[in-house]
VOSE-666304 format. One record per residue (C-alpha): residue in one letter; z, y, x. Coordinates in nm, 4 decimals. Layout:
! VOSE-666304
pt code: A	Z: Z	Y: Y	X: X
...
! end
This chain:
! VOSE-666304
pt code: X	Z: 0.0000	Y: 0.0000	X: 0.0000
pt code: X	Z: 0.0307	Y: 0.2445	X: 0.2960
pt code: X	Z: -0.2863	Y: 0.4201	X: 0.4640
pt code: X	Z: -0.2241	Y: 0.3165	X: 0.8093
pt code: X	Z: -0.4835	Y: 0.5720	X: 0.9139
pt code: X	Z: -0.3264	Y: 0.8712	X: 0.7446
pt code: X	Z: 0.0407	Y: 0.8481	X: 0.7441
pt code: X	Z: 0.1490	Y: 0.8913	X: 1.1646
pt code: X	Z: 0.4777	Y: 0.7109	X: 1.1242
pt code: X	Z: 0.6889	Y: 0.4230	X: 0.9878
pt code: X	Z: 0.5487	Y: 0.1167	X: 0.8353
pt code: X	Z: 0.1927	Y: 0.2503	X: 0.8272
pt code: X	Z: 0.2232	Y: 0.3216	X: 1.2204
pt code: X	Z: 0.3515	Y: -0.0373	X: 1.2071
pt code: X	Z: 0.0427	Y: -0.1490	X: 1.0013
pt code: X	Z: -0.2275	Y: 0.0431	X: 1.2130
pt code: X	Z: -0.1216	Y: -0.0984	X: 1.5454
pt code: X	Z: -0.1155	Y: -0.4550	X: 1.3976
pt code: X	Z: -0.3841	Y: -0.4602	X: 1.2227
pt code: X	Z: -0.6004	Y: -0.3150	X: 1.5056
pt code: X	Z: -0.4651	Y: -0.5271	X: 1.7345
pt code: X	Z: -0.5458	Y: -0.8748	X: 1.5336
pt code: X	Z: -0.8885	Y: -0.7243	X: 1.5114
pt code: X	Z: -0.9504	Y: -0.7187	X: 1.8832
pt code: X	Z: -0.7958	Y: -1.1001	X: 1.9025
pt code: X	Z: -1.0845	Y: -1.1683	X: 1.6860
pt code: X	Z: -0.9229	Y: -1.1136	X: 1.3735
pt code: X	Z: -1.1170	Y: -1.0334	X: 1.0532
pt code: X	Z: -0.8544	Y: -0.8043	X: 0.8743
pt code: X	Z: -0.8821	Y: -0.6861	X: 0.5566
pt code: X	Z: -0.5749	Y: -0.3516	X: 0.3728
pt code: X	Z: -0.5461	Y: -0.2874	X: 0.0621
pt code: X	Z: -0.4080	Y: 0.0739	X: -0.0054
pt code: X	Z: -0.3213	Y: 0.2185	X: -0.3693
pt code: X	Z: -0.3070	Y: 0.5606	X: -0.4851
pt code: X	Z: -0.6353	Y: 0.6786	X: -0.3156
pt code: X	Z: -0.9491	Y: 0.7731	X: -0.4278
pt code: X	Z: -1.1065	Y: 0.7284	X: -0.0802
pt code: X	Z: -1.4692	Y: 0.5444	X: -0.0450
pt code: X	Z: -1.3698	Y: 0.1943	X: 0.1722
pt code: X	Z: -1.4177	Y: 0.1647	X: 0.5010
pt code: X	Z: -1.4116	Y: -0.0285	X: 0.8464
pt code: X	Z: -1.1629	Y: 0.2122	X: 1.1243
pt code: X	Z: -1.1446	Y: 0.0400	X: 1.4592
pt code: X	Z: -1.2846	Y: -0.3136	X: 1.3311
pt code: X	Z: -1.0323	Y: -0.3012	X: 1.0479
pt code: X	Z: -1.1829	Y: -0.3221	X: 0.6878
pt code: X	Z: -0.9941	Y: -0.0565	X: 0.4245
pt code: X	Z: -1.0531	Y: -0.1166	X: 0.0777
pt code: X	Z: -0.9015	Y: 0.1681	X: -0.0833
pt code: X	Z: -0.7572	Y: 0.1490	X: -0.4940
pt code: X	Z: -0.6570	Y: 0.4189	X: -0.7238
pt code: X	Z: -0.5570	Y: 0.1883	X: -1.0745
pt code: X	Z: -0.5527	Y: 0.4385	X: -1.3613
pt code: X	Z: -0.5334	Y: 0.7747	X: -1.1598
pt code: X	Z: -0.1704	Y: 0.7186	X: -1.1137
pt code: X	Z: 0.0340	Y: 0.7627	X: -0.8263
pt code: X	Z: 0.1337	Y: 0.4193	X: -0.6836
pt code: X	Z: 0.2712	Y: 0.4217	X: -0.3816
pt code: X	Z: 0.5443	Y: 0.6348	X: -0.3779
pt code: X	Z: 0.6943	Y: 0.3966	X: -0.6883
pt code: X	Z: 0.7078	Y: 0.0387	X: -0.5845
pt code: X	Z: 0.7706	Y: -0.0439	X: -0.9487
pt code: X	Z: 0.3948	Y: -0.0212	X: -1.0164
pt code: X	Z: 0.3136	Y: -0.2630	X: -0.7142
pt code: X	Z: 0.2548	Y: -0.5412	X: -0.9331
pt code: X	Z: -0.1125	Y: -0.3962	X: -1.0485
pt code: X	Z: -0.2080	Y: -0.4960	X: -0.7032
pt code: X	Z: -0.1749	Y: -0.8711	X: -0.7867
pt code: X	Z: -0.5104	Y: -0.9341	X: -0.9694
pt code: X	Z: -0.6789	Y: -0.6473	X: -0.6859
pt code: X	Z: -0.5343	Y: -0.8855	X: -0.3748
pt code: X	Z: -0.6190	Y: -1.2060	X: -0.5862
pt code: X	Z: -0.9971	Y: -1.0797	X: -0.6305
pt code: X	Z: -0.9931	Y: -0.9691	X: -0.2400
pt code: X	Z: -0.8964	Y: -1.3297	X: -0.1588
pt code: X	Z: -1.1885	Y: -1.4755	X: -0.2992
pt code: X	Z: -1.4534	Y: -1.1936	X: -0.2239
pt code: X	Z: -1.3680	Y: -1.2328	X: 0.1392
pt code: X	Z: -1.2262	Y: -1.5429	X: 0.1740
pt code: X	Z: -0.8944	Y: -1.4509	X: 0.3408
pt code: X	Z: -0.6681	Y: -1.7165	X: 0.4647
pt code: X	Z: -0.3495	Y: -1.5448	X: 0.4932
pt code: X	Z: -0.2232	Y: -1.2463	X: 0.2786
pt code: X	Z: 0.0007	Y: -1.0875	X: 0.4742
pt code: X	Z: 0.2661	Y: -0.7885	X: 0.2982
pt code: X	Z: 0.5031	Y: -0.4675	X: 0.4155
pt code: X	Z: 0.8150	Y: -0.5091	X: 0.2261
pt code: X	Z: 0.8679	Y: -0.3478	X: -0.0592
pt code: X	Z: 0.5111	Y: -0.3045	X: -0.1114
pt code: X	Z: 0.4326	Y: -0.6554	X: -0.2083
pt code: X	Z: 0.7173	Y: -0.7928	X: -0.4559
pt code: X	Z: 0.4388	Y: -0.7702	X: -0.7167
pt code: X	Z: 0.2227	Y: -0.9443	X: -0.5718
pt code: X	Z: 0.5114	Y: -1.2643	X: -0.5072
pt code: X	Z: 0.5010	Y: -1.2863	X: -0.8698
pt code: X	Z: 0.1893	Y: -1.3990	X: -0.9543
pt code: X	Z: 0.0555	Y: -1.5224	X: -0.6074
pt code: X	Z: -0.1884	Y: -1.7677	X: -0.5293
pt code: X	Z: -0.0342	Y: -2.0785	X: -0.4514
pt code: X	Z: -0.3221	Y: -2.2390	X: -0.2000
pt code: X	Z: -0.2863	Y: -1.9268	X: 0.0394
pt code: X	Z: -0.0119	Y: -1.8991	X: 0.2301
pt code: X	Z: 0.2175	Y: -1.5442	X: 0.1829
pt code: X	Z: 0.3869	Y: -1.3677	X: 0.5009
pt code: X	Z: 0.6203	Y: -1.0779	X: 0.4419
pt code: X	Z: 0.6841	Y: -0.8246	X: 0.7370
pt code: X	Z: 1.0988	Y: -0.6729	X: 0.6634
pt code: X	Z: 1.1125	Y: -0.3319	X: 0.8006
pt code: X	Z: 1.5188	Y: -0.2940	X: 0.7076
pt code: X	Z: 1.7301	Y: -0.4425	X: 0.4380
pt code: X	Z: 1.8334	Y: -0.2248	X: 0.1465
pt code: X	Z: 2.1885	Y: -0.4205	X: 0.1164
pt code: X	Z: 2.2523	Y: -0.2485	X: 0.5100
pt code: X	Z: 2.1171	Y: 0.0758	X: 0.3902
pt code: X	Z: 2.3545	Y: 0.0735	X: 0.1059
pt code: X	Z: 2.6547	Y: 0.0055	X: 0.3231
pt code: X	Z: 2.6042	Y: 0.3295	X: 0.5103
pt code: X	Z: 2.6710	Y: 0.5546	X: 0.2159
pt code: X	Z: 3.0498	Y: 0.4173	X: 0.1902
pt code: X	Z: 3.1348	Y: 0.7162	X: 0.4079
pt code: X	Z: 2.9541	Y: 1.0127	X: 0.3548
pt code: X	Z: 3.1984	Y: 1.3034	X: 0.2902
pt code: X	Z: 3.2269	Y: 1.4618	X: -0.0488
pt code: X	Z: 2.9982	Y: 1.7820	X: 0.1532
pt code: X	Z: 2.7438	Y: 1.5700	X: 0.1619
pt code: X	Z: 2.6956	Y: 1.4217	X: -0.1516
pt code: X	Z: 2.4459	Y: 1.5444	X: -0.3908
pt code: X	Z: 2.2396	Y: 1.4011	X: -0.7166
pt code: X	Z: 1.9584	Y: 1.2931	X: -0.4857
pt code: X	Z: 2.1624	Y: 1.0941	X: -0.2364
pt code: X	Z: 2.3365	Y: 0.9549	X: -0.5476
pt code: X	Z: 1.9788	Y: 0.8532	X: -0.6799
pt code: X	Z: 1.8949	Y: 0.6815	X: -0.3502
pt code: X	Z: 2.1858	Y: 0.4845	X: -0.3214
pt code: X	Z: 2.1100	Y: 0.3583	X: -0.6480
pt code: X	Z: 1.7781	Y: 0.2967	X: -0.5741
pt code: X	Z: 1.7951	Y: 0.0902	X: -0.2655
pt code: X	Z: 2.0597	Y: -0.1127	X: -0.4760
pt code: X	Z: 1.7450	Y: -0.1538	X: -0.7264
pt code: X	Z: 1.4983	Y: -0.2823	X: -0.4250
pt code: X	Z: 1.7340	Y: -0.5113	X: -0.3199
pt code: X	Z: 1.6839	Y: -0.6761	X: -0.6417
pt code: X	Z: 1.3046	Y: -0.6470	X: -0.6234
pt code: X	Z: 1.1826	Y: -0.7491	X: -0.2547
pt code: X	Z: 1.4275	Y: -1.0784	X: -0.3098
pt code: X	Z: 1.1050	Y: -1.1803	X: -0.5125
pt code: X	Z: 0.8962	Y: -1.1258	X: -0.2136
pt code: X	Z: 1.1693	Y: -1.2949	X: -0.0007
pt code: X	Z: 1.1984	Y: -1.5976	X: -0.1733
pt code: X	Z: 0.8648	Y: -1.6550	X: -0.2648
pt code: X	Z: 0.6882	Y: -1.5667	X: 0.1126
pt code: X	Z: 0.6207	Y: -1.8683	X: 0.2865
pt code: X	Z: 0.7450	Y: -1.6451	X: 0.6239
pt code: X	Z: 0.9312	Y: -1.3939	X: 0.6707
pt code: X	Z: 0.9397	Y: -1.1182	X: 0.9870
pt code: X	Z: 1.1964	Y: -0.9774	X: 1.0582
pt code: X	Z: 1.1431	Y: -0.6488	X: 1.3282
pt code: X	Z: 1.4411	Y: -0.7199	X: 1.4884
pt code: X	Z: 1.7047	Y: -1.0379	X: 1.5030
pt code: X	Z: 1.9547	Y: -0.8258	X: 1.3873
pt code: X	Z: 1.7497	Y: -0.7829	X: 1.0395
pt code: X	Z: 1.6501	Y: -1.1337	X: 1.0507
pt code: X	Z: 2.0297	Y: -1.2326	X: 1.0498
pt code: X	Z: 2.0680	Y: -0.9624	X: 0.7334
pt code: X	Z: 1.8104	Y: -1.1562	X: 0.5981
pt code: X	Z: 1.9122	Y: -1.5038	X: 0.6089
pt code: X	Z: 2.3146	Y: -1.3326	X: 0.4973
pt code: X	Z: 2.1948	Y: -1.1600	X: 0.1724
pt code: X	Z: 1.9376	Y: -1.2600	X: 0.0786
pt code: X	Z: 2.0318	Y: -1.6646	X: 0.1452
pt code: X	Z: 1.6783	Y: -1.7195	X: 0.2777
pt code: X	Z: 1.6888	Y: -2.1055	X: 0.5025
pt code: X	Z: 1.7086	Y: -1.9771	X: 0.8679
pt code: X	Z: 1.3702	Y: -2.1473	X: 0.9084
pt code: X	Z: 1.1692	Y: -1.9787	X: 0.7337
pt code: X	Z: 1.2493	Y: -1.6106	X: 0.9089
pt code: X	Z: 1.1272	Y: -1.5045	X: 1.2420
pt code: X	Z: 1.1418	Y: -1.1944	X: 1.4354
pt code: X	Z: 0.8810	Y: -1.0146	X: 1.6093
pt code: X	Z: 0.9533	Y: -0.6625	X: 1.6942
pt code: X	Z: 0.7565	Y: -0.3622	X: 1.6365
pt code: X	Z: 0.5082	Y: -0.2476	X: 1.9341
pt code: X	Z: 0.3910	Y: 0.1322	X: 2.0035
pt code: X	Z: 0.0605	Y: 0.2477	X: 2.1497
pt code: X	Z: 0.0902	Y: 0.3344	X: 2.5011
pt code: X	Z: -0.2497	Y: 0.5025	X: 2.5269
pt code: X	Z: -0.1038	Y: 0.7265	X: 2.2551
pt code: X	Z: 0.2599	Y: 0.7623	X: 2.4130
pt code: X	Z: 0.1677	Y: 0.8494	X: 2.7713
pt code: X	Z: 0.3880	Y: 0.8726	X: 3.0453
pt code: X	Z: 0.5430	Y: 1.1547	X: 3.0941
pt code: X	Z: 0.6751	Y: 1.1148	X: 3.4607
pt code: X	Z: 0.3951	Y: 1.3331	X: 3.6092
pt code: X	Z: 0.5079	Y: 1.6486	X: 3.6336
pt code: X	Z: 0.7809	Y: 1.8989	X: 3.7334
pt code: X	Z: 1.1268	Y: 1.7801	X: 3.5897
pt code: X	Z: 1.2468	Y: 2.0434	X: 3.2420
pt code: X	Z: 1.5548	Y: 2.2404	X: 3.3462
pt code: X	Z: 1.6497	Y: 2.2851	X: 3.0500
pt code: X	Z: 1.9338	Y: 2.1037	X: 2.8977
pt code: X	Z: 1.7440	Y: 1.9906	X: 2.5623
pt code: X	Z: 1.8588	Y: 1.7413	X: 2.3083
pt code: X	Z: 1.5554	Y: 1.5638	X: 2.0691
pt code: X	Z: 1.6507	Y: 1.3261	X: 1.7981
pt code: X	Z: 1.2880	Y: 1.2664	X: 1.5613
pt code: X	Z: 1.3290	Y: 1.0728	X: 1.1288
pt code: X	Z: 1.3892	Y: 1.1168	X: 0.8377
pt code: X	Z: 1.7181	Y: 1.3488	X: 0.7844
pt code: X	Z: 1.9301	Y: 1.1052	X: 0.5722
pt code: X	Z: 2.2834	Y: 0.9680	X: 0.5966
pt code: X	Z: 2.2139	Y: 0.6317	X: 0.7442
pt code: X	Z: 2.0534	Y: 0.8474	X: 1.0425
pt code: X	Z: 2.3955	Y: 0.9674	X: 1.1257
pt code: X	Z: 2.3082	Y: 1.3288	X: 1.2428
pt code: X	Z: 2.6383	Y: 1.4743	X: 1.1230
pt code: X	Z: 2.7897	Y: 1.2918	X: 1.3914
pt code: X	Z: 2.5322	Y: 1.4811	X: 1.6683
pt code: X	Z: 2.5802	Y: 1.7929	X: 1.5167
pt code: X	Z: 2.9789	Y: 1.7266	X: 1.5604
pt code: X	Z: 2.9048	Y: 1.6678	X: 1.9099
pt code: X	Z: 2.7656	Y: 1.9970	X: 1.9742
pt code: X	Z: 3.0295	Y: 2.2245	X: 2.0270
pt code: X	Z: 3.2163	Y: 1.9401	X: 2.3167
pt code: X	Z: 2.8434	Y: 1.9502	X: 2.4348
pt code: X	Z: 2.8280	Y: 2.2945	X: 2.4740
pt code: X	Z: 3.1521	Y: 2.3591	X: 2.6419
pt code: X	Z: 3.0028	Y: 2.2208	X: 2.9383
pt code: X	Z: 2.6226	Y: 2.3155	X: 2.9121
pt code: X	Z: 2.5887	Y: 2.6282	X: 2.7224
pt code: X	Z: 2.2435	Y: 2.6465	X: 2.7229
pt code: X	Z: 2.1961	Y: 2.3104	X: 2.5541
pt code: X	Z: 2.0073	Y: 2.2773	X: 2.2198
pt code: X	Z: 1.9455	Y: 2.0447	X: 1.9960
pt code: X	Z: 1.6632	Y: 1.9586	X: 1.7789
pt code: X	Z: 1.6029	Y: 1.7821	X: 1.5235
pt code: X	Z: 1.2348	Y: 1.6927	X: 1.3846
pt code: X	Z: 1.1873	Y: 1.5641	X: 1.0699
pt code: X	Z: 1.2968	Y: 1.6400	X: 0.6618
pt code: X	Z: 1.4632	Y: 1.4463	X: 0.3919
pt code: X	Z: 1.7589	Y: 1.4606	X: 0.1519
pt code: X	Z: 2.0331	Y: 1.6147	X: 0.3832
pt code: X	Z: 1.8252	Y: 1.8584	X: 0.5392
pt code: X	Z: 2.0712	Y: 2.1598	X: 0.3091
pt code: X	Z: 2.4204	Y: 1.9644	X: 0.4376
pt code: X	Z: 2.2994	Y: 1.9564	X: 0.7872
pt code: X	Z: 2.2273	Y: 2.3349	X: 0.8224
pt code: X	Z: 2.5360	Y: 2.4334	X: 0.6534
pt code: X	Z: 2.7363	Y: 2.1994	X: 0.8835
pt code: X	Z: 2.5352	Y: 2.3833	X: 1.2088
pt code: X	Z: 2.6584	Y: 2.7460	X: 1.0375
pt code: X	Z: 3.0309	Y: 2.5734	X: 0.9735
pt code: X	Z: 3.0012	Y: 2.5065	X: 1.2870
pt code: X	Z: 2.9109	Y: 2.8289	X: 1.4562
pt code: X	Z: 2.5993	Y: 2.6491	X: 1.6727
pt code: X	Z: 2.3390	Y: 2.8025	X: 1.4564
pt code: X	Z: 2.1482	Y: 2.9079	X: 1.8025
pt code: X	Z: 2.2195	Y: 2.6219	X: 1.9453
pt code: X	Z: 2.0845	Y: 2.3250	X: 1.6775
pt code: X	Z: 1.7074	Y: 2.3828	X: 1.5765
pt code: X	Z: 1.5365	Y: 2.1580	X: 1.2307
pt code: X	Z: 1.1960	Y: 2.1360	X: 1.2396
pt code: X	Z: 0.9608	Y: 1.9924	X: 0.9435
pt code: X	Z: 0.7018	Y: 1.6986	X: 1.0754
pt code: X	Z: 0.4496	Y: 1.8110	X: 1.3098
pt code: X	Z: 0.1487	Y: 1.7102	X: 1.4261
pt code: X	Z: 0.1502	Y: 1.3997	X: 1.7103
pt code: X	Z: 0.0424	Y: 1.6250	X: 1.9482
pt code: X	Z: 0.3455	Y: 1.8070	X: 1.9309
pt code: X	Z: 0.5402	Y: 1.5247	X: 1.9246
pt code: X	Z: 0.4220	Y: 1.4541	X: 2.2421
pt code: X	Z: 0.4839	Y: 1.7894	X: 2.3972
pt code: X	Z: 0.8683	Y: 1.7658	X: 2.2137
pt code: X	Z: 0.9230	Y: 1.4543	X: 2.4074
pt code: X	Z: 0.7905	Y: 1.5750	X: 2.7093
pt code: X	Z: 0.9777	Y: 1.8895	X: 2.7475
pt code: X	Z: 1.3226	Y: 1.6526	X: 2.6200
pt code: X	Z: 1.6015	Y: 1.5632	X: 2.8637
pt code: X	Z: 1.7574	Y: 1.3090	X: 2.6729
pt code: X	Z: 1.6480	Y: 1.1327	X: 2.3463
pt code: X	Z: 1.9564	Y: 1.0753	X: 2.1366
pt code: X	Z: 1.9580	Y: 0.8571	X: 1.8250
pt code: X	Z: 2.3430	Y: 0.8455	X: 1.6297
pt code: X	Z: 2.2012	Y: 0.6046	X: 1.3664
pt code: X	Z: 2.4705	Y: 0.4364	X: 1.1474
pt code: X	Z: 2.2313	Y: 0.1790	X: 1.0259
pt code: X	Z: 1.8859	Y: 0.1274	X: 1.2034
pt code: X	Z: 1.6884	Y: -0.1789	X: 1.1743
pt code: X	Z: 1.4737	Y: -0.1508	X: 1.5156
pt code: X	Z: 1.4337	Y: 0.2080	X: 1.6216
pt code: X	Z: 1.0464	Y: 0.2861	X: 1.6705
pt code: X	Z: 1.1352	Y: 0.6329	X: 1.7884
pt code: X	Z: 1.3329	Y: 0.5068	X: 2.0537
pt code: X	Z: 1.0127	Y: 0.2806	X: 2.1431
pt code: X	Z: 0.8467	Y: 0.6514	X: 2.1451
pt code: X	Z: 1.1188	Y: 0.8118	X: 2.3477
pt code: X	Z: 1.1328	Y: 0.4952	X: 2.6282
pt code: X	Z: 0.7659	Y: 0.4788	X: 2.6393
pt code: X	Z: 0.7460	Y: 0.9099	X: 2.7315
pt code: X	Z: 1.0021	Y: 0.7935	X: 3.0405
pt code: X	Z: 1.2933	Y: 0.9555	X: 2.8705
pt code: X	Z: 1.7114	Y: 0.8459	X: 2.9059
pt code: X	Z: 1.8275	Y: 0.7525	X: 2.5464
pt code: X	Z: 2.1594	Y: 0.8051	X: 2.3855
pt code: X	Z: 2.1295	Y: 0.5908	X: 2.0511
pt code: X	Z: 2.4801	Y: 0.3926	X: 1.8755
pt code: X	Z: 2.5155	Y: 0.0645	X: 1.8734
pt code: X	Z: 2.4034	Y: -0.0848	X: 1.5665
pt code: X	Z: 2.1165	Y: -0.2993	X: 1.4051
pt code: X	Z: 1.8257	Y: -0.3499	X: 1.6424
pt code: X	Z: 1.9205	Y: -0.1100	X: 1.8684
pt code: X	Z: 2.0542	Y: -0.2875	X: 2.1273
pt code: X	Z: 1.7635	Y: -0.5016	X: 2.1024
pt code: X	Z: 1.5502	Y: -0.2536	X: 2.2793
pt code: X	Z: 1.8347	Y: -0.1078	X: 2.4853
pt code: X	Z: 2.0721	Y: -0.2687	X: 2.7578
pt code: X	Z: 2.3723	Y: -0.0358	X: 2.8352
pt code: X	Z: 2.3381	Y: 0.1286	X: 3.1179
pt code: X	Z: 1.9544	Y: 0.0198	X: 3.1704
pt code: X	Z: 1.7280	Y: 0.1618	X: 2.9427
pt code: X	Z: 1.9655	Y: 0.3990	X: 2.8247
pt code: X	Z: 2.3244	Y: 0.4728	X: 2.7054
pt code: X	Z: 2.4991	Y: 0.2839	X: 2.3921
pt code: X	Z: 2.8114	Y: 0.4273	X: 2.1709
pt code: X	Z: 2.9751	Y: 0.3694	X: 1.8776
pt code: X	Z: 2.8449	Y: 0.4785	X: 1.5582
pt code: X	Z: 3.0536	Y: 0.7677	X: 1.3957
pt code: X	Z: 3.1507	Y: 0.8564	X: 1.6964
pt code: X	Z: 3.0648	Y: 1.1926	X: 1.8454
pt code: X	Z: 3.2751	Y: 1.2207	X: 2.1538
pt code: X	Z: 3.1074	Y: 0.9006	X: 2.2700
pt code: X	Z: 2.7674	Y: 1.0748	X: 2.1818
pt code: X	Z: 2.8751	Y: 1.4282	X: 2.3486
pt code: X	Z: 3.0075	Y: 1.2356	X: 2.6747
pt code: X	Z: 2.6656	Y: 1.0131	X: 2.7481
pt code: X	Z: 2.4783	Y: 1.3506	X: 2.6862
pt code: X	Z: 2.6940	Y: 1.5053	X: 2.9221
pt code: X	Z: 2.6412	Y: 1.2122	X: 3.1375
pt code: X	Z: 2.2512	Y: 1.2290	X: 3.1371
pt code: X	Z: 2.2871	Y: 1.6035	X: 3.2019
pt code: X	Z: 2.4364	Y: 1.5688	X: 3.4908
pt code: X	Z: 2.3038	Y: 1.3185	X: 3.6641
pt code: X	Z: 1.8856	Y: 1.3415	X: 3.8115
pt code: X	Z: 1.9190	Y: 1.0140	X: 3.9580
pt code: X	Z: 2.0348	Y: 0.8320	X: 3.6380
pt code: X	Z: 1.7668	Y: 1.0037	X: 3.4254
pt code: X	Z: 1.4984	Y: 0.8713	X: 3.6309
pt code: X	Z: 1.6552	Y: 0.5506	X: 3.6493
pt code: X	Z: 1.7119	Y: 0.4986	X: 3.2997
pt code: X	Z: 1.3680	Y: 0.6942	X: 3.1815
pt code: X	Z: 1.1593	Y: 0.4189	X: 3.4644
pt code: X	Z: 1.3468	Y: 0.1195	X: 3.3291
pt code: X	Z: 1.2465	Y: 0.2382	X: 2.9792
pt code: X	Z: 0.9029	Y: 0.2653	X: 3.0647
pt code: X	Z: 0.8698	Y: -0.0827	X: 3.2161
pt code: X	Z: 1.0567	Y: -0.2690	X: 2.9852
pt code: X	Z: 0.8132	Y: -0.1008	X: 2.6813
pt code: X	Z: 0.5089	Y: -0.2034	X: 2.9311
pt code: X	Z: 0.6396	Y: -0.5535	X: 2.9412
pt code: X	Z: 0.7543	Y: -0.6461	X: 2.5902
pt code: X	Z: 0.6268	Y: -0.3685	X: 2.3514
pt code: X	Z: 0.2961	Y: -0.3374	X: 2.3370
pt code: X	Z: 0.0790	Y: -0.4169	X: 2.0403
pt code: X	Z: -0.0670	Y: -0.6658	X: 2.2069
pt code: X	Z: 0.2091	Y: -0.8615	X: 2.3101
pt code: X	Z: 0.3335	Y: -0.8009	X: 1.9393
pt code: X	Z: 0.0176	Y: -0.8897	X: 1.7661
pt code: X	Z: -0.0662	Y: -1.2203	X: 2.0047
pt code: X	Z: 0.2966	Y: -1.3738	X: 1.8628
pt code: X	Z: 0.1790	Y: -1.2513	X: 1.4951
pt code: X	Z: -0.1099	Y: -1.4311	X: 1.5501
pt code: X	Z: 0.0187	Y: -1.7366	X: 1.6994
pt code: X	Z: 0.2892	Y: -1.7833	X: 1.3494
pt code: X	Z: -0.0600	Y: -1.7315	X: 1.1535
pt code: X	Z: -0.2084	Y: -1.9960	X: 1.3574
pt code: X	Z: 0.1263	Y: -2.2272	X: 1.3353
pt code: X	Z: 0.1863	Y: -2.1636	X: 0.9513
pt code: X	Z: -0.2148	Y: -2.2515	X: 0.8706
pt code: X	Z: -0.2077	Y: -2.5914	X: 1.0641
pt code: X	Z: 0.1470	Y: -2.6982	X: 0.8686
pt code: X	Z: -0.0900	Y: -2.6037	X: 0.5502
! end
């Protein structure tokens, strides 16, 4: 349901790197998006058939996803696909009614039981009809993509950590879950080690600006942060439900000058953000992988992220980058403190980022193993 070759981020970045990536392994793959009125097309060797079912706007409410079952059935046949493979939540309507002789895969991107645990703690500041409303929601998905769950013949996980969520709440046999984690494009994310070393003292932290992202805690760091380094600022890139709570906690705060929000931008700028970054810092209280942290490692950069979910999947302590507690923000301001000061452990952490991204990452590597559980889960047909 997502149009990998218009949205830059999330599970559509997810979708265009895989997808492109089978292609090239000789792959003949075939996306279905709703809610466009776009003319189908082949990008990169990768055939987009594009769907807008009675004008309506489908892809921002999964409730409508099950149109898509008779669209995907009548795809199967007209191009004889072998394996029909789904983003969760996008394809609960299509476990429904699915046809039984080809075999169903299911990519999980998080699970909506750990996003609900996050909001146990937000403080009564925080808390408006929206986040109420979302809450609620991913309660309501929960209910929905355990269709797609139980009725996928595999399930893929993007990190173990979400592949043990899965198999917890959802009761799934251990068997039939896997994990294969998300991969970035390096040609896109170049390194950023050429160049003449920022001396600034700048703090970059890229998503969505909701609870479970844990920026309150960051923004509570601040002030320790700036005791030390005065000229430090923070900023934050994205929108979202808490982007009104977060400024009035920088102005509570006094560190209006201090603590920049910025609205997406373009992936060019991106690039130049993470460039001109001395530390990426991601305070997450729930986070199922972490692709900007792939981002971040892959631009040479030290990370600060917490502990939690799939993070330490990507990061060792002390290797890649530096690991604290969630809720926590004198951990976070110390390891900022700690990157600050220290040349020789930024380049240390930023190179081992880099090469560990090189060597287990890329969409390659991540598209070969997708490939090979195709392969495995055909011959077992």
């Amino acid at each position: 349901m997502y149009d990998p070759f218009v949205s830059p981020t999330g599970p559509a970045a997810h979708l265009r790197g895989l997808s492109q990536s089978l292609s090239k392994l000789g792959c003949d793959v075939h996306i279905l998006v709703l809610d466009s009125r776009d003319k189908n097309r082949d990008v990169n060797g990768v055939h987009v058939h594009y769907h807008n079912p009675f004008g309506m706007s489908v892809a921002k409410d999964y409730i409508f996803s099950q149109i898509s079952i008779g669209i995907i059935n009548r795809l199967c046949r007209e191009c004889e696909i072998d394996i029909v493979h789904g983003q969760s939540p996008s394809s609960y309507g299509y476990a429904l009614l699915r046809r039984s002789n080809i075999p169903f895969v299911v990519t999980l991107h998080g699970t909506s039981f750990g996003e609900f645990a996050s909001y146990f703690d937000v403080p009564h500041s925080f808390i408006n009809p929206t986040l109420v409303l979302s809450a609620m929601s991913e309660m309501l998905f929960a209910l929905l993509t355990c269709i797609e769950y139980r009725r996928a013949d595999k399930v893929i996980a993007v990190s173990k950590a979400t592949a043990e969520e899965t198999v917890r709440f959802y009761r799934l046999p251990r068997e039939r879950v896997t994990t294969i984690h998300n991969g970035i494009d390096l040609q896109s994310f170049t390194d950023s080690q050429v160049g003449a070393e920022n001396e600034e003292h700048t703090i970059l932290s890229v998503g969505r600006l909701s609870w479970r992202k844990g920026y309150k805690y960051l923004i509570d760091a601040m002030p320790i942060v700036l005791l030390e380094y005065p000229d430090a600022r923070l900023l934050l890139v994205g929108n979202g439900i808490q982007r009104a709570s977060l400024a009035q906690q920088v102005r509570k705060l006094g560190v209006e000058d201090s603590v920049l929000f910025s609205d997406k931008v373009s992936t060019e700028k991106l690039f130049s953000l993470y460039h001109e970054a001395e530390v990426y810092v991601q305070p997450s209280l729930y986070e199922p992988f972490g692709i900007t942290i792939l981002e971040a490692m892959s631009m040479r950069k030290p990370v600060v992220a917490t502990r939690t979910g799939g993070i330490p999947e990507l990061i060792k302590n002390g290797a890649e980058g530096l690991l604290v507690e969630p809720r926590n923000s004198l951990q976070l301001a110390s390891a900022i403190a700690d990157v600050f000061s220290d040349a020789s452990l930024r380049r240390r952490l930023g190179s081992n980022s880099r090469k560990r991204v090189e060597r287990e990452f890329t969409w390659e590597a991540i598209a070969t193993k997708t490939l090979k559980l195709y392969t495995n889960l055909l011959s077992n047909w």
